[in-house]
N, C-alpha and C positions, 0 to 999 in steps of 0.2 A: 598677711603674707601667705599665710594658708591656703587663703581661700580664692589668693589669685594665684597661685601651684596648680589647684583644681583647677581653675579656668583654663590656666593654660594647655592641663593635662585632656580634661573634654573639649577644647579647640583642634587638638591635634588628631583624638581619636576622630570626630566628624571631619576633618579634611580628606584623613586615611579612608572612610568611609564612602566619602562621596568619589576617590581617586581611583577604590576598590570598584564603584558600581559604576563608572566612564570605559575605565580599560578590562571589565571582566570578559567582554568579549574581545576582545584584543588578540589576534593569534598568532603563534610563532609560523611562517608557511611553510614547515615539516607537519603542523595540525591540522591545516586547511584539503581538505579531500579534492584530487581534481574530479573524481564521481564520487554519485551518490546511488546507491542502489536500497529501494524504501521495499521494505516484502512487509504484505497486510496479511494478515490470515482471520478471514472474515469468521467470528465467530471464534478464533482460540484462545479460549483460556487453560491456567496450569492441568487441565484436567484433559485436556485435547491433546496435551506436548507429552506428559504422564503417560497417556494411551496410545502414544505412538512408539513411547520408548519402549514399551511394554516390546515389543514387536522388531523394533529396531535399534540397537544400542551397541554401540555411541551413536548419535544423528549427528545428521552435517549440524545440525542446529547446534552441537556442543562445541563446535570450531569456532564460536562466536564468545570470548569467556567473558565478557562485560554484561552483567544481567542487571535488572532493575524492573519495577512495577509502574503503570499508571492508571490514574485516574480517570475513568471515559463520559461522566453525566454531562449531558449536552445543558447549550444555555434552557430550555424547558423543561425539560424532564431527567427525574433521577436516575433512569436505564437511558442509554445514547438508542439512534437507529445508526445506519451505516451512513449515510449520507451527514447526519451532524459527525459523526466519529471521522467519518471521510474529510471532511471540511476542516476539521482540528487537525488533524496530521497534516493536511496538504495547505494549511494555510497560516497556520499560529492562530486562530480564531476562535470561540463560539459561536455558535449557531443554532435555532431553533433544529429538533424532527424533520426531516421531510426537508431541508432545505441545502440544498448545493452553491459552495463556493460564496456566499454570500450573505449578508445578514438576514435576519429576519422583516428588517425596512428596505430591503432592496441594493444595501451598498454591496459592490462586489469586492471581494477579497481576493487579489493578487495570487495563485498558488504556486509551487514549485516548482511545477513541470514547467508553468508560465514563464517564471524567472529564469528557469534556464535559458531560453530560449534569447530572452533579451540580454543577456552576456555571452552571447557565442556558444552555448555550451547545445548538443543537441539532449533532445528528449522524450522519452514514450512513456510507455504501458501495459501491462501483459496482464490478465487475468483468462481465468475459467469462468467466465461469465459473458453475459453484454459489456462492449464497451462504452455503453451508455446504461448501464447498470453503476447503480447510488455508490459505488466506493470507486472505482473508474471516472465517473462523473464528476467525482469531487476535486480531480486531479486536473479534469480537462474542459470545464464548464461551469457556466454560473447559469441558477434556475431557483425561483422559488419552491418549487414543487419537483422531486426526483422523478415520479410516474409522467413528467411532459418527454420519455425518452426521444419521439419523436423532435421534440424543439434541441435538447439536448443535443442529438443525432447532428443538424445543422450547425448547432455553434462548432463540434467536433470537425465537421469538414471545412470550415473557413478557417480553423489553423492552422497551424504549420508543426506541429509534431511530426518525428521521426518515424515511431514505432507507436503502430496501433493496433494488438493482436489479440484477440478472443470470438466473441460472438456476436449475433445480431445486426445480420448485413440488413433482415427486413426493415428495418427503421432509415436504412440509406437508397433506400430503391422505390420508385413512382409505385403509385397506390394500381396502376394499371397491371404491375407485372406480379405475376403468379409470386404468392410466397409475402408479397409487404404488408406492412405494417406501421403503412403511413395512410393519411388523409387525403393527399395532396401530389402532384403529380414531380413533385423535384426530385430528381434524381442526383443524389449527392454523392455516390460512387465516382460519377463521370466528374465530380468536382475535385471528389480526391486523385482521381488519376490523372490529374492535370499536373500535379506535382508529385507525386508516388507510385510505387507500385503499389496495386489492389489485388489481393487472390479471393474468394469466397470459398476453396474446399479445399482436402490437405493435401489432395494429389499437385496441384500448385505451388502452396505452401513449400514445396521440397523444391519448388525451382525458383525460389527467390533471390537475389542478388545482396550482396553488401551494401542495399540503398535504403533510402526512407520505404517504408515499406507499412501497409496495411492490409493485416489478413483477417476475416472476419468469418467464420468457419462455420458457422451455424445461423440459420436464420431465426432465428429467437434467442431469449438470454441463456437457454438451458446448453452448455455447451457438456459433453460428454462425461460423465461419471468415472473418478481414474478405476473403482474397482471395473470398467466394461474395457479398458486397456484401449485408451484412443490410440488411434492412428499417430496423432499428434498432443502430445502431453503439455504439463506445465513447465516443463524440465526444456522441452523440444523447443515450445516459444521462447524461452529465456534464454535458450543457447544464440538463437538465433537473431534474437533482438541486441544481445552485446555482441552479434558479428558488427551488427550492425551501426550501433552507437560508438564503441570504442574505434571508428574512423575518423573520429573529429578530435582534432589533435588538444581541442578545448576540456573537452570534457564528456558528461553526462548526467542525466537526471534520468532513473528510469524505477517506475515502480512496477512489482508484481502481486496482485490477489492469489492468494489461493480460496477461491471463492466458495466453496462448496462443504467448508467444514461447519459453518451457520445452517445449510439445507439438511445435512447431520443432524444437526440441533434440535432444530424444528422439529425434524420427523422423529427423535429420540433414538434412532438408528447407529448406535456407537460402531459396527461394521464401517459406514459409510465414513465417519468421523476421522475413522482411523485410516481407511485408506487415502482420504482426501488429505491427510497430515502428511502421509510416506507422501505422498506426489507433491505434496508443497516441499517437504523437506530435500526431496530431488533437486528439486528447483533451487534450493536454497546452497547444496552441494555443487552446481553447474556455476553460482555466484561466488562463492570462495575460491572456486577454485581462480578463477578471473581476480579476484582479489587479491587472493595471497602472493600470484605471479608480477599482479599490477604495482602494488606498494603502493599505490595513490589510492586507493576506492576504500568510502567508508560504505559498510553493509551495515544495515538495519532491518530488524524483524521485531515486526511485533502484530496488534489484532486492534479492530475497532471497538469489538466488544467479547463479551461469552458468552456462547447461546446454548439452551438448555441446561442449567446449572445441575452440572455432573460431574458426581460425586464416584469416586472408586474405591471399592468397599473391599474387597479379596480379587488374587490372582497371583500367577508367576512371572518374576523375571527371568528365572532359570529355565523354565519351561514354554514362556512365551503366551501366557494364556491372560485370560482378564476373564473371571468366574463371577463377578457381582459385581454390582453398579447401582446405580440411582442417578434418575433423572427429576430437576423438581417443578420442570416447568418448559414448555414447545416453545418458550420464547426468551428473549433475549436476560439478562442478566445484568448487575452491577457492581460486579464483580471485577478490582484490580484485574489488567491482564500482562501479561509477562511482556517485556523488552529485554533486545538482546543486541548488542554492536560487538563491529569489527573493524579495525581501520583505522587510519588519523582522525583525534579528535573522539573514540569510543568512550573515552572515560564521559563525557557531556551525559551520553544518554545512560547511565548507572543509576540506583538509587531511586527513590518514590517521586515523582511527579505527574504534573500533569497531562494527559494526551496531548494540550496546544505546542508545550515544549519541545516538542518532535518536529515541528512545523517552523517553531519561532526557530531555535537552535540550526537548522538545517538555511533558512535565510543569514541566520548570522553568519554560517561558516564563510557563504559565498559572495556578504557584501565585505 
């Protein structure tokens, strides 16, 4: 009698258990976001967010009160590059170094930006970089090799994204015309402007319309430094990319980089680090605000990896200063990086996981 008690008792638990793992994704749609706004901060880790508060406090970043850590080692190596870290966030996937959107054998991986598109919802991109630059890429392209920008460059203008704003017009212009940084003579501007507006410099930029829209602002990936106070910020694109997106009554998918806190890193340059955070945090400021008006829009912030693994050692909050430091390395890190949500559905991204979770949980919401 006992010991069919027990049976029946571990019967029951496995039913609950399998009933638990069918409907944990199950959501009430007061949880289901009609947007998603994804913010990467290339290169932040706590020590990047730390040094901006030093400077800045409270950040829009503290509008966000659901925090959690993930995990970034790519399928090859135990530090991610941007492009595997790109590819986990924008896909639910692993992926070798050096590889966009897609396995290491070739299979491509569906991403986000993708999926919006195929449910009505529209979709962009905004970074301070190329947008065939390895965390952009990962959003909007599949390639075995991130450095084929050029190849990249094409797959970007045979789709049908919304909003495509940052750098690197030379990879979309014939190898004939002053400035490219192609091979070959396609001109893929005149491709995009078959269905979009195109600007290439910020005096344009400011005459854009509430349409699909692609500005590409600099002919290289190097798009302007926030300490050199561009014409046209991180803050500026993103204002301007949710004119744009929030006209589809469906929805949106829109991520932004702040790209330039990894160039920080590298160069061990904590000035730079720091500015590139207040100008990601602008950005992040110009999204809640659209948020918190919205009641539909989940915000997410977080980084693909931590570069320069920096350490802060003395300074003032009261004063505003940062007097010592340590840097232990020009490159990247494997180092947890911080996650932060807002929005229906925030508790999801809390607590320790891994970077793919960002990517699987964000398909989940919207299948």
């Amino acid at each position: 009698m006992k010991k069919r008690y027990a049976l029946t008792i571990l019967t029951i638990i496995l039913l609950v258990s399998v009933l638990f793992s069918v409907f944990s994704f199950q959501f009430k749609e007061s949880d289901i976001p009609m947007n998603i706004i994804l913010f990467i901060g290339d290169g932040m880790g706590v020590s990047q967010v730390t040094t901006a508060r030093i400077y800045r406090h409270p950040m829009h970043l503290e509008r966000l009160k659901t925090m959690g850590l993930l995990t970034t080692y790519s399928n090859n190596r135990f530090k991610t590059d941007s492009a595997a870290a790109g590819t986990a966030l924008a896909t639910g996937y692993k992926t070798d170094n050096g590889v966009i959107a897609q396995s290491p054998d070739g299979e491509k991986f569906q991403t986000i930006a993708e999926y919006a598109k195929t449910i009505g919802k529209s979709s962009g991109v905004v970074a301070s970089t190329g947008i065939t630059h390895a965390t952009p890429a990962s959003f909007l392209a599949h390639k075995d090799s991130r450095g084929s920008q050029a190849e990249i460059a094409e797959q970007i203008a045979a789709m049908n994204f919304d909003v495509l704003f940052g750098a690197g017009w030379g990879y979309f212009v014939p190898a004939t015309v002053e400035g490219s940084l192609r091979n070959d003579e396609k001109d893929l501007l005149e491709v995009m402007r078959m269905k979009m507006q195109v600007v290439i410099n910020t005096d344009d930029f400011e005459t854009l319309e509430d349409e699909p829209a692609a500005a590409l602002l600099e002919r290289t990936n190097y798009f302007p430094k926030a300490m050199d106070n561009p014409k046209i910020s991180l803050a500026d694109m993103t204002r301007k990319a949710l004119q744009i997106l929030s006209k589809n009554n469906k929805g949106f998918f829109l991520m932004v980089e702040g790209s330039q806190m990894d160039w920080g890193g590298h160069s061990n340059d904590v000035n730079y680090i720091m500015t590139e955070m207040l100008a990601f945090d602008d950005a992040i400021g110009i999204a809640m605000d659209f948020a918190e008006k919205n009641g539909k829009t989940l915000v997410i912030v977080t980084a693909d990896h931590e570069t320069g693994g920096l350490t802060l050692l003395n300074g003032s909050f009261t004063e505003q200063t940062l007097t010592e430091y340590h840097f232990s390395t020009t490159g990247h890190t494997a180092e947890m990086v911080p996650v932060f949500s807002y929005g229906p559905s925030a508790s999801l991204f809390g607590g320790i996981q891994d970077n793919t979770e960002i990517g699987k949980k964000m398909f989940e919401l919207w299948k």
